[in-house]
N, C-alpha and C positions, 0 to 999 in steps of 0.2 A: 504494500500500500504506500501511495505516495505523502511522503511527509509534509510538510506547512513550508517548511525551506527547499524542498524539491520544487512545490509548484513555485513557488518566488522565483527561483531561477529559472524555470522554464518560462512565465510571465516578463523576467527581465529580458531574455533572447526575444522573444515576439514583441516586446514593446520597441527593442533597437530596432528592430526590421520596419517598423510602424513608423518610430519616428524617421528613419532612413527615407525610406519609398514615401510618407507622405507629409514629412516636414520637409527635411533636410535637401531633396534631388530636386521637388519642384522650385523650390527659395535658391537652389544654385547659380545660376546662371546672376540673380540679381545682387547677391551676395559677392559674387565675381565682379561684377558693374559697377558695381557702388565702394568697393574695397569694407564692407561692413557686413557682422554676422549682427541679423539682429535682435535683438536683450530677449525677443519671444522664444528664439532657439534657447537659449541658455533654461528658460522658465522649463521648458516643455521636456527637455534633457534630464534637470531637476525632478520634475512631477512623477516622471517614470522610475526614478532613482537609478539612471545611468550613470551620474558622478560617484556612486558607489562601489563600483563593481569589482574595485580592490582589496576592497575589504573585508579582513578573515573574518568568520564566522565569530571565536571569543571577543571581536571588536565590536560586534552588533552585525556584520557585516552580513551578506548574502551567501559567503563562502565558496564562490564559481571557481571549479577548476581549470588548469591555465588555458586548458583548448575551448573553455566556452566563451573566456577574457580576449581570447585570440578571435574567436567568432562575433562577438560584439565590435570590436574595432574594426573589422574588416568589413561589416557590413556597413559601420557607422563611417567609414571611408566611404562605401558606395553613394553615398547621401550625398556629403561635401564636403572637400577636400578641404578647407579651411575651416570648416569647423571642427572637423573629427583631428586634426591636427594639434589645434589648440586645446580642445576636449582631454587628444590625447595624454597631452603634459601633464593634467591632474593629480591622474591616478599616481603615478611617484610620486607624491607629495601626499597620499592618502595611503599609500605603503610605509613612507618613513614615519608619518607619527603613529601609525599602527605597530611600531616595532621599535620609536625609540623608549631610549630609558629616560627622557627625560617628562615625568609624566605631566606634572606642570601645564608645558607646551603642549601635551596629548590633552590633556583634559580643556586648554583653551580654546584649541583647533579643530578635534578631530571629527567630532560631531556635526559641527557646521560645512568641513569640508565632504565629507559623505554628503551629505545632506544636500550641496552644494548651494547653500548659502553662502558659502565662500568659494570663491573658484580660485585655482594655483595654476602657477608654473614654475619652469626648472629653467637655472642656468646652472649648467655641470660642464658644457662642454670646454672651459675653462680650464679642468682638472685633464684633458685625454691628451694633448698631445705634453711631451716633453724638450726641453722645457716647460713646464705650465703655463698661461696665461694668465693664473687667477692664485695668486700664492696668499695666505694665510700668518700672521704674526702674534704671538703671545703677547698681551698685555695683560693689566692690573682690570679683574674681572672682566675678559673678554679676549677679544679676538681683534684683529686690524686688519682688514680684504684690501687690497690691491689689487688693479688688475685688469683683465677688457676681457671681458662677454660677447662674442663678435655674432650671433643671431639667438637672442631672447625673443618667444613667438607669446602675444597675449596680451600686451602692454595697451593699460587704458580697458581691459578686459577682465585679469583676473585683478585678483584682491590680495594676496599673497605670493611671495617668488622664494622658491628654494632656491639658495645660491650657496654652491660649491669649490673648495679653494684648499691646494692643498700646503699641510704646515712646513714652514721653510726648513724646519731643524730636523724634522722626522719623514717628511714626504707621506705623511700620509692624508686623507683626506678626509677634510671636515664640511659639514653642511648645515647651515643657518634658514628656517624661516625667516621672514620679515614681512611687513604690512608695505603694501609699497602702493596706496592709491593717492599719497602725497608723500613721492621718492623723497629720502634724505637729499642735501647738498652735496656729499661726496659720492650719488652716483651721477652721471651725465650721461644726455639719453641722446642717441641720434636714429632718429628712422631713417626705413629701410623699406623703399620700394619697391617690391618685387611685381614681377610680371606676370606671375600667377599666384593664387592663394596670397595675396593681398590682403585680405582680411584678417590675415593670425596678428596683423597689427606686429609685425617683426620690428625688433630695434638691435643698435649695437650699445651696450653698456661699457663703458670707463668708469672705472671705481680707484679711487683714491683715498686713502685713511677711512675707510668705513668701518665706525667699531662696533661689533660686536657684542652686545651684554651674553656670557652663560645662557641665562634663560632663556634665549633666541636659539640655542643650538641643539640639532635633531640629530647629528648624529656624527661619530667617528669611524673611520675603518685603514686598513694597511691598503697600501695604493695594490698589494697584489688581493684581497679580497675586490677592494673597488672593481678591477679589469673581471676578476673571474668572473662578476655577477653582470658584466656586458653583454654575453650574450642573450640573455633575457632582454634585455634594452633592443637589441639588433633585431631578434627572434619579433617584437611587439611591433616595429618600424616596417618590418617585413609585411606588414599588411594593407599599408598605406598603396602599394601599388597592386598588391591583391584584390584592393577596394576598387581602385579604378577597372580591372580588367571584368571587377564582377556587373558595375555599368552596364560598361561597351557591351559584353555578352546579353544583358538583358535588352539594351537597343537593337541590337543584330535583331536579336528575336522578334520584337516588334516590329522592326523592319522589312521584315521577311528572309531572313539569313541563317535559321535556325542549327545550318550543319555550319556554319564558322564559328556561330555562336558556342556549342559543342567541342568545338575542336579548343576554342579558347580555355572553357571550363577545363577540359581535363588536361591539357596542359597547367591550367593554374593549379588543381587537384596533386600534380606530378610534384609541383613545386611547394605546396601546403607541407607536403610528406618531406621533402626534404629540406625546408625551414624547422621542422620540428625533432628532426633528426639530430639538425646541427644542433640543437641545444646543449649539446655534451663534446662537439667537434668543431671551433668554431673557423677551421676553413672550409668544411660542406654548408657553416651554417653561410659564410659571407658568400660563397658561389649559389650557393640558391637564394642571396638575398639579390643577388645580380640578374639572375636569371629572372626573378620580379620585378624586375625594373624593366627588365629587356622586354620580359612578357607585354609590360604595362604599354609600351611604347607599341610591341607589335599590334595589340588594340585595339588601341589608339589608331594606328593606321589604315586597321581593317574597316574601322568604321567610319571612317571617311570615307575610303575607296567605296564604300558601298552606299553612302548616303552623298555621294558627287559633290560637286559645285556650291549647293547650298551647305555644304556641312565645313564652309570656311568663312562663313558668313559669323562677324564678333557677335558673340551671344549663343550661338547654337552648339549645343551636348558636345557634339564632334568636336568641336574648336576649343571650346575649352576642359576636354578630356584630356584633348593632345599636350594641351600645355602642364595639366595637372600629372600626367604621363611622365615630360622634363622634370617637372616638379621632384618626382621620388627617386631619377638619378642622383638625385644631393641632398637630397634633406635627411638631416641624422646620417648620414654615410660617415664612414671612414677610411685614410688613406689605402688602404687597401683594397678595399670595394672600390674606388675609384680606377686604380690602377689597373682593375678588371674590368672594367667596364672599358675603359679608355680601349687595352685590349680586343676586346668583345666587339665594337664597334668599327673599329679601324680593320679589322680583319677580313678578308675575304669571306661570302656568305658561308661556302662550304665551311671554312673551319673555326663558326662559332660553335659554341656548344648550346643545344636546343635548350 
């Protein structure tokens, strides 16, 4: 018999498909237009309790395991791509006060962010390359961030930013909430206009002497714990071009294209399996993160070719899948995905890999 947290999560999958197909795809094109997701998505994402869906069960949570977490993003990609982006960044920040020690912070945050009465994002990309971009200094009760944040997605959106920096003496990595709908003086914001997905409201941050109180801080780790737990990061990113191909396939089909439509799904199906495979291997996981990108693009392309002339016209599905396509060769990527891709594309058709 099905339990009360069984149906919860079978309700939360059919509510993302809900909001996907009848909020999220038809509001796309004008959310593209306008560079604005607007405040009635965030309500309606909320009501459903999709800002939750990180959170373990002894946190009040719904308790989804990682392939239904994977199935809600990926659908909530198909919707639009600048929301499910910005959406996406959330749940990190509803994972870390789920699991820090500092309960404080858990007890002021965590509820509201479930809830999402408070919406989040992440700047961690700061901490991945080395040198760091984003280094961390001990003072007297606190921390002191230095550093540039080179794409924050959400600004003027969420209501909280996780920001990540690692400590100059130890290299390992520490991470701070903070309330940022009236940024402190030592960060300085420069937008960022992109040509697609516009609406995640992207910026580049410079941070100078931002201190830090204790109380602000969710959490510590060894920079080799940090990396180990990327692939789950990459594994989660991996859907964003999943979403798009799940679109295009359902266009084909109302289009009249039902065997490309087919062919694209179970190629994507090919690449599902082996996104989840890499969870423990993380060069099968970055070459099938690649292979969803390529996927995303090939499409992308299909459904042009098949909707002609009109399907280049600004504003229409095709036109702006193609770009949202571009879009997940670089978003969340890393030098090494890149470097495969570069590959992958430059290469002669015969010798990519499908």
């Amino acid at each position: 018999m099905s339990t009360d947290l069984d149906l919860r999560r079978t309700q939360l999958i059919a509510d993302a498909y809900r909001v996907a197909d009848d909020v999220l795809f038809p509001a796309a094109s004008d959310v593209d237009r306008t560079s604005s997701v607007p405040a009635s998505h965030w309500t309606t994402i909320a009501e459903a309790g999709l800002f939750g869906i990180a959170a373990p069960v002894d946190a009040g949570g719904p308790g989804l395991d990682f392939g239904q977490v994977i199935e809600i993003s990926e659908v909530m990609a198909s919707g639009c791509l600048a929301t499910a982006f910005t959406w996406l960044q959330h749940h990190g920040v509803v994972i870390a006060l789920a699991t820090t020690a500092n309960q404080r912070l858990r007890d002021e945050l965590f509820a509201a962010t479930v809830a999402g009465r408070l919406r989040a994002g992440v700047a961690y990309a700061g901490v991945v390359p080395t040198p760091p971009r984003m280094r961390a200094t001990r003072v007297d009760g606190g921390w002191r961030f230095d550093g540039h944040a080179p794409f924050v997605s959400g600004w003027g959106i969420v209501d909280l930013l996780q920001i990540s920096a690692r400590d100059v003496d130890t290299d390992d990595v520490l991470a701070a909430i903070l309330p940022i709908q009236q940024p402190p003086d030592a960060i300085t914001v420069k937008p960022l206009h992109l040509g697609v997905a516009d609406a995640t409201r992207t910026v580049s941050l410079a941070v100078t002497g931002l201190v830090v109180p204790d109380d602000r801080m969710v959490s510590r780790v060894t920079l080799d714990d940090f990396f180990a737990n990327q692939n789950t990061g990459v594994r989660i990113n991996g859907t964003l071009p999943l979403g798009v191909v799940r679109r295009c396939a359902a266009l084909l089909d109302v289009g009249g294209h039902p065997r490309a439509a087919r062919a694209l799904r179970d190629r994507g199906s090919t690449i599902r399996t082996a996104l989840d495979a890499g969870l423990t291997d993380a060069a099968t996981l970055i070459a099938a993160r690649a292979d969803g990108a390529q996927l995303a693009v090939d499409a992308a392309a299909t459904l042009i070719a098949a909707e002609g002339g009109a399907a280049l016209l600004r504003g229409a599905h095709p036109e702006r899948l193609a770009r949202e396509a571009a879009f997940t060769l670089v978003a969340a990527s890393r030098p090494q995905l890149k470097e495969l891709l570069v590959d992958r594309f430059s290469a002669p058709p015969a010798a990519r890999t499908p």
